[in-house]
Backbone bond lengths (Angstrom), bond angles and torsions (degrees), N, CA, C in turn:
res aa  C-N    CA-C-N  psi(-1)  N-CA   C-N-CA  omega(-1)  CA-C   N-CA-C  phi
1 X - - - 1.455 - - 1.526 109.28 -
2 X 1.245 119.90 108.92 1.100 115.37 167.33 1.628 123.05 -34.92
3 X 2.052 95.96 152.88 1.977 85.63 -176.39 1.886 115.25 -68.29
4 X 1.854 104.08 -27.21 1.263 87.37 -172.18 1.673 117.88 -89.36
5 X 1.462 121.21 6.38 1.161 106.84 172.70 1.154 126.44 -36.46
6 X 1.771 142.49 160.72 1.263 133.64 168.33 1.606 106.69 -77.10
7 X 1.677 112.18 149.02 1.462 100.90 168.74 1.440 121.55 -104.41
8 X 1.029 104.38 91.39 1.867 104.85 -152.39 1.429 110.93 -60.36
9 X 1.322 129.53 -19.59 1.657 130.93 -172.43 2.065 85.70 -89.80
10 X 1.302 129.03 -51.40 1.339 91.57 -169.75 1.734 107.79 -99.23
11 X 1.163 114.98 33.98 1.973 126.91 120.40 1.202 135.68 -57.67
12 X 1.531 110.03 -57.62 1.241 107.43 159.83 1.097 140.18 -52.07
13 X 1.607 110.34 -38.12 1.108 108.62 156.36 1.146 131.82 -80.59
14 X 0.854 157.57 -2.10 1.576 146.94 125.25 1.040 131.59 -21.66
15 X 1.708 105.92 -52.55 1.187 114.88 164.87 1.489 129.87 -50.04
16 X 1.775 111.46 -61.26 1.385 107.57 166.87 1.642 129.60 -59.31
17 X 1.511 126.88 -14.16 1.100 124.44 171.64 1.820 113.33 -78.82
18 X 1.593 84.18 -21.93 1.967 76.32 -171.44 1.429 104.74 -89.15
19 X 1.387 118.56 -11.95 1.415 128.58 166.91 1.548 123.34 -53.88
20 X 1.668 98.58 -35.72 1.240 114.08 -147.67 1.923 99.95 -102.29
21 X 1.205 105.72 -35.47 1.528 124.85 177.92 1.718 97.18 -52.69
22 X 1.010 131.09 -52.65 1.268 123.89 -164.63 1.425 124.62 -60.28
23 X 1.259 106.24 -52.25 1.550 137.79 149.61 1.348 109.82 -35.21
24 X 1.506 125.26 -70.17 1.689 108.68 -169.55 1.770 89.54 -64.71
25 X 1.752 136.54 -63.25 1.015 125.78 -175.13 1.756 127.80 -18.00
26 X 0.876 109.00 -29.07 1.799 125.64 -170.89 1.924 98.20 -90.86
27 X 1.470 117.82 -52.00 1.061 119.66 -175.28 1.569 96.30 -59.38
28 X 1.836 108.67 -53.27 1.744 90.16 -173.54 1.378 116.88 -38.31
29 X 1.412 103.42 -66.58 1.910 127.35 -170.04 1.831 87.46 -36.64
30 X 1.183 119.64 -71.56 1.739 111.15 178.45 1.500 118.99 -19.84
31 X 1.439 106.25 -70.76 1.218 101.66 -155.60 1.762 91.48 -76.96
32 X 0.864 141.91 -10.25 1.403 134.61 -178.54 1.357 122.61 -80.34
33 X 1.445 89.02 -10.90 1.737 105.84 159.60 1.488 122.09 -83.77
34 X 1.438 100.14 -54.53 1.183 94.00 170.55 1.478 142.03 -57.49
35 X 1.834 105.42 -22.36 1.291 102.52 164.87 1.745 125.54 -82.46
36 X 1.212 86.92 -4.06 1.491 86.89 160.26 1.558 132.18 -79.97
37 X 1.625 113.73 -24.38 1.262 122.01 -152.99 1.944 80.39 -88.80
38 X 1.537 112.35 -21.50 1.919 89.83 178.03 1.492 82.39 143.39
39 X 1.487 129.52 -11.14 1.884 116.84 -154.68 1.707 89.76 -108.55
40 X 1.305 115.74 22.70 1.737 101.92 -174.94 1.868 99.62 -97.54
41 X 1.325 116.67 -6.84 1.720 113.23 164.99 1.762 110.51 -70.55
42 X 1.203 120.12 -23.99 1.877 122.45 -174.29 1.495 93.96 -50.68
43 X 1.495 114.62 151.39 1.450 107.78 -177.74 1.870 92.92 -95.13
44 X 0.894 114.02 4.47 1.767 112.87 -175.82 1.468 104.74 -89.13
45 X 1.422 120.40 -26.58 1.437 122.12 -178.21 1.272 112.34 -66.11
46 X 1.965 108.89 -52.57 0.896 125.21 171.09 1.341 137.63 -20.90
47 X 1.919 83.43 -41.28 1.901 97.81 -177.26 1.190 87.97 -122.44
48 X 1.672 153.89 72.45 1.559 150.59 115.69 1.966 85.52 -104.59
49 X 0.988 115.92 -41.53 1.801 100.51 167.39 1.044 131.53 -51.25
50 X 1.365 110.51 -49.36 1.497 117.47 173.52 1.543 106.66 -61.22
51 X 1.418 120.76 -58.60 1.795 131.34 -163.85 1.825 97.77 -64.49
52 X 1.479 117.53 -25.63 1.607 107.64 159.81 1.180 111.92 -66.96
53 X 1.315 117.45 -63.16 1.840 127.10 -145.32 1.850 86.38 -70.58
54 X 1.117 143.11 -31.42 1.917 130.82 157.69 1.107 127.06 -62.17
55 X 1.940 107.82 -31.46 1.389 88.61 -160.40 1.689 91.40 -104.64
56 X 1.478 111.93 28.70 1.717 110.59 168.17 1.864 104.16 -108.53
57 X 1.381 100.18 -40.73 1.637 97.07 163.96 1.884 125.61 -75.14
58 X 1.024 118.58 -0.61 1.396 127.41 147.66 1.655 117.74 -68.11
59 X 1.194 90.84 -51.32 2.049 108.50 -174.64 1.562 89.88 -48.91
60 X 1.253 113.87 -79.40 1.520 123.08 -173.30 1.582 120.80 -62.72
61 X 1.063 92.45 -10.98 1.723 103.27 153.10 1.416 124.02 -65.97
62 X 1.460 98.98 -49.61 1.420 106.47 -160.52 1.808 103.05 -103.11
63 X 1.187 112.78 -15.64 2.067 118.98 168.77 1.941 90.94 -70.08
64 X 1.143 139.15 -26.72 1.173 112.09 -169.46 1.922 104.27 -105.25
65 X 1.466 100.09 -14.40 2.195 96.46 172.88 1.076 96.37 -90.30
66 X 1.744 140.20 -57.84 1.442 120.44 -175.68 1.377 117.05 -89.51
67 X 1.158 122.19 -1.53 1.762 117.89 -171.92 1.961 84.79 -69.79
68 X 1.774 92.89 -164.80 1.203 122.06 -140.49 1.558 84.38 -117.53
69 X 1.375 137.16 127.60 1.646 139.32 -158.29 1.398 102.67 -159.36
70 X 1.698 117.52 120.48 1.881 109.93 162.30 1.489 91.56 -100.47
71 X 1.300 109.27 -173.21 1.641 130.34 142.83 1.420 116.20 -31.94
72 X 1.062 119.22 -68.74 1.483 129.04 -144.82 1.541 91.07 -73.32
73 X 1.128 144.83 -20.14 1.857 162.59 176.07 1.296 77.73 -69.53
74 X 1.832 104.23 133.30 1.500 144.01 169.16 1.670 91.71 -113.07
75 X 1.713 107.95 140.90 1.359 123.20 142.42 1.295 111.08 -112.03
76 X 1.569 125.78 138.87 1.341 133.26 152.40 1.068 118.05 -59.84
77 X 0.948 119.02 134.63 1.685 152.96 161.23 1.277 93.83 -26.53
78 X 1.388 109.20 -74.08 1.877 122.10 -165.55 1.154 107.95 -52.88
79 X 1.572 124.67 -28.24 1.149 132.37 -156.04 1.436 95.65 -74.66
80 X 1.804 115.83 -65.55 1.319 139.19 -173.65 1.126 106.07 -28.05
81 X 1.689 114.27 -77.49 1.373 133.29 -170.29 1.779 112.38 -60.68
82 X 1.257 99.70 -19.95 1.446 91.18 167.83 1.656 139.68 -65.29
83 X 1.849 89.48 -44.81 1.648 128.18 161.88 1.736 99.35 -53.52
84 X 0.828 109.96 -58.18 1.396 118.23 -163.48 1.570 113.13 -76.72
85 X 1.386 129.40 -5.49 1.429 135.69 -144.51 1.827 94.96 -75.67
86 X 1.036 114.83 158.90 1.718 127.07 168.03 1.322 109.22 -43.18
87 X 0.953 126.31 123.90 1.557 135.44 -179.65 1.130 121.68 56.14
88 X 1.953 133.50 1.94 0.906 122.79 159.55 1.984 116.70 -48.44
89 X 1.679 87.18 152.98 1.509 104.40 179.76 1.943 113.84 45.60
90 X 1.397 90.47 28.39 1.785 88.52 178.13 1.614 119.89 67.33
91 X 1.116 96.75 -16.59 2.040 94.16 168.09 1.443 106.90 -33.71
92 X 1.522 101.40 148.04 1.333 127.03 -172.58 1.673 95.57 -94.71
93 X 1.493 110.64 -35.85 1.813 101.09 -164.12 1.509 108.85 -92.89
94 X 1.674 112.38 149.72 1.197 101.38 167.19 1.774 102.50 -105.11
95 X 1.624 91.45 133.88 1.544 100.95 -177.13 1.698 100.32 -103.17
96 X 1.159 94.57 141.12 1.867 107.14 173.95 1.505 93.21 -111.23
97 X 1.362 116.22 124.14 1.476 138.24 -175.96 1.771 96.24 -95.26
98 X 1.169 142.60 131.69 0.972 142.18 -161.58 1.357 113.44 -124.50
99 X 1.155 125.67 -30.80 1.946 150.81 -159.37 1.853 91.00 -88.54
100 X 1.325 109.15 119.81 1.104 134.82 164.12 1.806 104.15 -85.97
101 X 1.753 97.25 122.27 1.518 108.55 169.63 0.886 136.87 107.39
102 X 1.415 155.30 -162.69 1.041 157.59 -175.36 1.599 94.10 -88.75
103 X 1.468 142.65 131.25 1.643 143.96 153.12 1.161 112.62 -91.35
104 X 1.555 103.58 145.19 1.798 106.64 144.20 1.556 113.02 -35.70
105 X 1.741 104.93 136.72 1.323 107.99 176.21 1.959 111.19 -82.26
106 X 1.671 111.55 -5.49 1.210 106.85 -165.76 1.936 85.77 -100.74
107 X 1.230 112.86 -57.40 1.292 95.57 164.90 1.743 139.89 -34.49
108 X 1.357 117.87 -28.93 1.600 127.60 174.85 1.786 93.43 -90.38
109 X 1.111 119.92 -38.40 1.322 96.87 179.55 1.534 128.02 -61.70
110 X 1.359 121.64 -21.18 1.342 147.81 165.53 1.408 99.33 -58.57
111 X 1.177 115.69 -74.10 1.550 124.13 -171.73 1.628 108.22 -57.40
112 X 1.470 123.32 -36.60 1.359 121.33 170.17 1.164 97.81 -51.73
113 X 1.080 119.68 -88.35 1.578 132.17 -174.14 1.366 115.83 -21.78
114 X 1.176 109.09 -56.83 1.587 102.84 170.68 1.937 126.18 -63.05
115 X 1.319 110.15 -41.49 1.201 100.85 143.06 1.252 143.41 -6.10
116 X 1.812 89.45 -90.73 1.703 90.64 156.97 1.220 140.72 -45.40
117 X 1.423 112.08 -18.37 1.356 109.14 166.78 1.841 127.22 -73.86
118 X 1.380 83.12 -33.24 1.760 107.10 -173.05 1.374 83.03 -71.40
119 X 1.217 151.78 -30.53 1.512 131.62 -152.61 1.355 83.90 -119.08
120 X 1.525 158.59 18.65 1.430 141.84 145.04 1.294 100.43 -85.65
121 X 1.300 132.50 -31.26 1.366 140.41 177.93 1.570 129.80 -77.91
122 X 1.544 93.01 0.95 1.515 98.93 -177.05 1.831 93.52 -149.77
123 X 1.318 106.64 61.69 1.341 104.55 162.61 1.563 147.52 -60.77
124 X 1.908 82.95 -3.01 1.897 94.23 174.80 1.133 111.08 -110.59
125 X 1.587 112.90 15.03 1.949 107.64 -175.06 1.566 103.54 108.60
126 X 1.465 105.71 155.25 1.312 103.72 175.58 1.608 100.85 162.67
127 X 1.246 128.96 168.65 1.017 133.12 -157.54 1.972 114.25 -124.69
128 X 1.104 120.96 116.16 1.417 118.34 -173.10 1.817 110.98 -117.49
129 X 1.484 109.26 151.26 1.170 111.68 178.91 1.714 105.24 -128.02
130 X 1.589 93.01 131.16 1.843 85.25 166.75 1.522 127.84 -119.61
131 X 0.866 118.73 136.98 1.831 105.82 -158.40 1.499 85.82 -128.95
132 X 1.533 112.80 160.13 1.274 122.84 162.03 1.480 116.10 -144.51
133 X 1.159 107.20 155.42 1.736 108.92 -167.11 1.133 95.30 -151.09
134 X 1.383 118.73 123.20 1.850 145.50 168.75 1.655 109.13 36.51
135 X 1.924 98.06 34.00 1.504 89.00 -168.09 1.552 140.53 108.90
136 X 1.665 85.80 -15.21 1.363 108.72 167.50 1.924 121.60 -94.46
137 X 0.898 131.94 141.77 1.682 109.42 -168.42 1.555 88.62 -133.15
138 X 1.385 99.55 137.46 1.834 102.02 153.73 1.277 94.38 -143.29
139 X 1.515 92.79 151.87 1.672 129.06 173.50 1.354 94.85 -110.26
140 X 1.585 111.08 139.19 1.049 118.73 150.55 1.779 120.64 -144.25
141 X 1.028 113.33 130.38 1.768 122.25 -168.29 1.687 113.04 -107.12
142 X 1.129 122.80 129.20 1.017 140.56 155.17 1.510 154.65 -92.16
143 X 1.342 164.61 67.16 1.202 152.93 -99.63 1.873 98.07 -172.02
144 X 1.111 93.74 142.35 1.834 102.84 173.69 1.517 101.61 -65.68
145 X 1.143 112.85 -39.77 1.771 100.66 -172.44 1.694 91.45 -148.81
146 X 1.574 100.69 128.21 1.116 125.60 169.12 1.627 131.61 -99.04
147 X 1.465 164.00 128.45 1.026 160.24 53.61 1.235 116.83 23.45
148 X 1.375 112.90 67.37 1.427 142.55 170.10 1.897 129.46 -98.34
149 X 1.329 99.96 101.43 1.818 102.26 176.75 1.237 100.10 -98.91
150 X 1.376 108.34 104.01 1.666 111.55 158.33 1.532 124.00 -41.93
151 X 1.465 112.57 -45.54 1.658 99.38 -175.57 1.442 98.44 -86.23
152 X 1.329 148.62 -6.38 1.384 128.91 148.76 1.599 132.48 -51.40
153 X 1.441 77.13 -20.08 2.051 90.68 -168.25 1.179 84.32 -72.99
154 X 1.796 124.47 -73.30 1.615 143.73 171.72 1.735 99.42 15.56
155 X 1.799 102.66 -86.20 1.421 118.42 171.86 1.766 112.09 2.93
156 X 1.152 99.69 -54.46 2.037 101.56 -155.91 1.517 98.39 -62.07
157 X 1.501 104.98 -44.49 1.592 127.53 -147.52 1.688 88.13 -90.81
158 X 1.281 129.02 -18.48 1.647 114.36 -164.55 1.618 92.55 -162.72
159 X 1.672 127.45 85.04 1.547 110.22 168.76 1.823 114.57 -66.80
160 X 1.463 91.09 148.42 1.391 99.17 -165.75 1.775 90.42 -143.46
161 X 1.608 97.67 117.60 1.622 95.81 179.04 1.007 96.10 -88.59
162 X 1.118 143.80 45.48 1.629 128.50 171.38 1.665 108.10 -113.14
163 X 1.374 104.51 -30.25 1.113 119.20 173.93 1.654 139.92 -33.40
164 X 1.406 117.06 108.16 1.625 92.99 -170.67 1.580 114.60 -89.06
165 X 1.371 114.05 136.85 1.340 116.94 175.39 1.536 99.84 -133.59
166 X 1.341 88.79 129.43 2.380 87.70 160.15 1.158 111.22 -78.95
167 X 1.431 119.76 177.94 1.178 143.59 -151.16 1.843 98.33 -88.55
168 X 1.254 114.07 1.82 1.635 121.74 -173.09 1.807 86.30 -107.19
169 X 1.124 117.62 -42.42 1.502 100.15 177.77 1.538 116.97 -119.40
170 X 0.959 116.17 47.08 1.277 134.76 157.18 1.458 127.15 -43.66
171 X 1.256 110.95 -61.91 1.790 129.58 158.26 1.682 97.63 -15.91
172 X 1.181 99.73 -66.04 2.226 108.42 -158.72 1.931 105.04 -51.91
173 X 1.970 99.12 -28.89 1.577 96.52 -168.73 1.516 101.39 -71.09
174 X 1.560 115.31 -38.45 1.139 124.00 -173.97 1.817 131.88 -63.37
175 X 1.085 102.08 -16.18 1.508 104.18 172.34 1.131 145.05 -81.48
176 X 1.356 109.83 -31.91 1.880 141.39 154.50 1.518 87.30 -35.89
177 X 1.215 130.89 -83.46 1.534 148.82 -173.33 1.749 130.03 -23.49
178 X 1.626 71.48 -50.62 1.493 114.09 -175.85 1.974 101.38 -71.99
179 X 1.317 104.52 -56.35 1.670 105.44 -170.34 1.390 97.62 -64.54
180 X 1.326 108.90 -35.51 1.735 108.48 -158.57 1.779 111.43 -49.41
181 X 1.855 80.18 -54.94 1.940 94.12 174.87 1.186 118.65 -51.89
182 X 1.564 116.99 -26.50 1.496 104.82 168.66 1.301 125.11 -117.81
183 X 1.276 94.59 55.60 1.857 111.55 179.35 1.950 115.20 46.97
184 X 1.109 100.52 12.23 1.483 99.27 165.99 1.708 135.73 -92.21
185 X 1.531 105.32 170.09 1.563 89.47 172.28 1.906 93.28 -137.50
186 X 1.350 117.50 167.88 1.166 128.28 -168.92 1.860 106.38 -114.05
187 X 1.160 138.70 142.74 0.965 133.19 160.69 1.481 111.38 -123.49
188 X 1.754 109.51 132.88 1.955 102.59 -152.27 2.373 77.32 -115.92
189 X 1.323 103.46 140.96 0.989 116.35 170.87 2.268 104.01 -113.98
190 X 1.553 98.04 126.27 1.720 70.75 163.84 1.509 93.09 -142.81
191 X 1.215 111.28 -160.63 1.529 119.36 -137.14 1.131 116.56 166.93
192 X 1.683 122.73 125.16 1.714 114.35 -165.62 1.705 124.59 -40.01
193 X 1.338 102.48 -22.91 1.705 101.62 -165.33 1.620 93.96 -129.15
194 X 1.163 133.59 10.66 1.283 143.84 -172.17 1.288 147.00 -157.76
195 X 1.204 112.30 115.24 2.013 100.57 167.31 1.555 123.35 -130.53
196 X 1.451 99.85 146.53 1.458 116.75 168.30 1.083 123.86 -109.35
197 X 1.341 117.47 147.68 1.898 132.43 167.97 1.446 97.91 -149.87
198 X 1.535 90.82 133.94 1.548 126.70 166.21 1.472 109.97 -126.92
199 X 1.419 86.46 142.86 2.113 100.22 -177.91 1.456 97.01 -148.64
C-alpha cells in the first residue's frame, strides 16, 4: 500500500472519538456541578464520575491507536502518561511508560495498538514496559499466566487479509498495515510468561 494512500478506518476513527469526547466532556462538567450543588456524597454519583472520568480516558486512548496520525503529529508526554496512568479506565496492567518527551503521534499509535494487544493477552493483569531508543521502540509484557494466540501475534510480523479476527481483536489486523505506512517492520518475541515487540 502505498505511504500516501488515505487510511480510511483510522479516519473514521477519529471521527467517532472526536464525536464522542464532547459528549462525555459535558457529562463530566454535569456531574461536577452536581457535586457542588451538595449531591457529590450519593455513593451512585460517585460511580457516574468514575464510569465518565474511564470512559473519557479510553476515548483518548483509543483517538490516538485507531485515529488518523503522520510524522510531523507531536503527542505530549502529559497527555500519554495521563491515558496511561494506574488504574485509569479500569485496566488490569500496570504499564511503565519509559520515553522521555513529547513523541511521534504515528509512532504512539503503534505502541497503543500494541498495548492493546498485550492487554487481550493478559486478561488477569500483568505488567508492561515501553522504552524507546533513537527511534527504535520495544514493548515488552509480563504476566504469571497469559492468553496467548500465536497466529494473532503472526499478524504484526506478516499482514494477512485472509485472516479472521473479531471485532475484540481487531487491533493485531491493524498493525502489519500500520508499520508498513511507516516504512517499518516489527519483530514479536513470546514466551510462556512473556512477550516482546520492537519496531
Amino acid at each position: 500500500m502505498p505511504t500516501n494512500t488515505r487510511d480510511l478506518t483510522a479516519l473514521i476513527g477519529s471521527r467517532i472519538c472526536h464525536d464522542l469526547i464532547s459528549p462525555l466532556g459535558a457529562i463530566g462538567n454535569g456531574v461536577e456541578l452536581l457535586e457542588l450543588s451538595g449531591m457529590g456524597d450519593l455513593p451512585e454519583m460517585a460511580l457516574i464520575s468514575e464510569s465518565v472520568q474511564n470512559a473519557n480516558l479510553r476515548i483518548r486512548f483509543f483517538r490516538i491507536a485507531f485515529g488518523a496520525a503522520n510524522s510531523e503529529q507531536r503527542v505530549a508526554e502529559s497527555e500519554i502518561r495521563t491515558v496511561l496512568a494506574p488504574n485509569a479506565d479500569g485496566r488490569k496492567i500496570e504499564i511503565n511508560w519509559t520515553p522521555v518527551g513529547d513523541q511521534s503521534r504515528a509512532a504512539v499509535k503503534l505502541a497503543f495498538l500494541i498495548i492493546q494487544c498485550m492487554e487481550t493477552s493478559m486478561p488477569w493483569g500483568g505488567r508492561l514496559e515501553i522504552e524507546e531508543t533513537d527511534g527504535h521502540w520495544r514493548i515488552w509484557g509480563e504476566a504469571e499466566k497469559l492468553r496467548v494466540d500465536p497466529s494473532l501475534w503472526a499478524l504484526l510480523e506478516a499482514d494477512d487479509d485472509e485472516a479472521e479476527v473479531s471485532p475484540a481483536q481487531v487491533h493485531f489486523a491493524l498493525i502489519a498495515p500500520e508499520l508498513k505506512r511507516q516504512g517499518r517492520t516489527a519483530c514479536v518475541t513470546l514466551a510462556d510468561h512473556s512477550v516482546s515487540v520492537s519496531f
